[in-house]
Residue, then its C-alpha position, 0 to 999 in steps of 0.5 A: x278419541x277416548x272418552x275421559x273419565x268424569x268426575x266421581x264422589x262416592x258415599x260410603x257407609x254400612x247398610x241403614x247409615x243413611x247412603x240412599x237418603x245422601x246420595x238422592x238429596x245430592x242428586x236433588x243439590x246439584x241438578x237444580x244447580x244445572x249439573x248432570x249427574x249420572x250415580x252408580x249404585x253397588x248392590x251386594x245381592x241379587x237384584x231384578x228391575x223387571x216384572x215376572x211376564x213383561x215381554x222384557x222380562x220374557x226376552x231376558x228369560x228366553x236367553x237374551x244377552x242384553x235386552x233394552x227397553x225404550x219409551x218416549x222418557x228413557x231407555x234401560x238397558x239390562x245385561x245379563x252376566x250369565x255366569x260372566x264375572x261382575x264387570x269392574x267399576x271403571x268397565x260401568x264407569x265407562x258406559x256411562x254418558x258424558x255428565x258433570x258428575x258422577x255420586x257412587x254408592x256402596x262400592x266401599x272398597x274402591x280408591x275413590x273420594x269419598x264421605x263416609x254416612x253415619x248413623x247412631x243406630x248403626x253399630x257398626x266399626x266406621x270405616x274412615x279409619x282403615x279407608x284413606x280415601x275417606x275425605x269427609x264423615x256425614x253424620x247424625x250425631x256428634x263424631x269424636x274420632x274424625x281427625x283431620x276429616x271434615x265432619x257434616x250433619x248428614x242432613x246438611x245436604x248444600x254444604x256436603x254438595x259445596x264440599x263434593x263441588x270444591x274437593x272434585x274440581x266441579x266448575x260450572x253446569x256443561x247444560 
């Protein structure tokens, strides 16, 4: 039996357009909604989530492929790519375990249902234009060049939630 794909939402935007803030107050939203939410979030840099001298970190050193830790509270795994190509978005998609709903950050360029998050301070060309998988914009400030794209105050975290909800067919919590 083959795992079907979850439901997805992604947030977009330039870096400091306010991504991380939107996507934790979802994640906030629709747990105390009952959801379960898994995110997938794309760093464009080198990242570590290991501390120099753990024995993790000692593993991973020494040449292990994958190293995991696990606790009473949660497990990690680490995989180790070793010169290996970045694994696609639909190879990450699939390790993840059976959830409601799964928020995306960053992968800007992949054709899935998206808000764009805005931030005046951030000069930079918006996205929505050139992106036809944008389907809303999250803003601080007033936005003139939406179109027929739905338009929220990036703070209003409920009805951004109620919009990802609507747009991705989310019906009750599966807890």
């Amino acid at each position: 039996m083959t795992k079907s794909r979850p439901k997805i939402f992604g947030i977009a935007g330039w870096k400091n357009s306010g991504k991380t803030g939107l996507a934790v107050r979802l994640v906030t939203e629709f747990t105390q909604r009952g959801y379960r939410i898994s995110t997938i979030k794309h760093a464009h840099h080198d990242f570590d989530i290991d501390k120099v001298g753990a024995d993790s970190f000692r593993h991973r050193e020494a040449g292990a492929h994958e190293v995991t830790i696990v606790s009473g509270t949660r497990y990690a795994i680490m995989h180790e790519l070793r010169g290996a190509p970045e694994p696609s978005f639909e190879e990450i998609l699939a390790r993840l375990a059976p959830c409601d709903l799964v928020l995306i950050e960053g992968y800007k360029r992949e054709p899935i249902p998206k808000i764009e998050a805005r931030r005046l301070e951030v000069k930079r060309e918006p996205l929505a234009p050139q992106d036809p998988h944008i389907v809303a914009i999250a803003a601080d400030h007033p936005v003139e060049d939406a179109g027929s794209l739905a338009v929220f105050n990036l703070d209003d975290t409920v009805a951004i939630a109620d919009f990802i909800a609507a747009k991705v067919g989310l019906e009750g919590p599966s807890k």
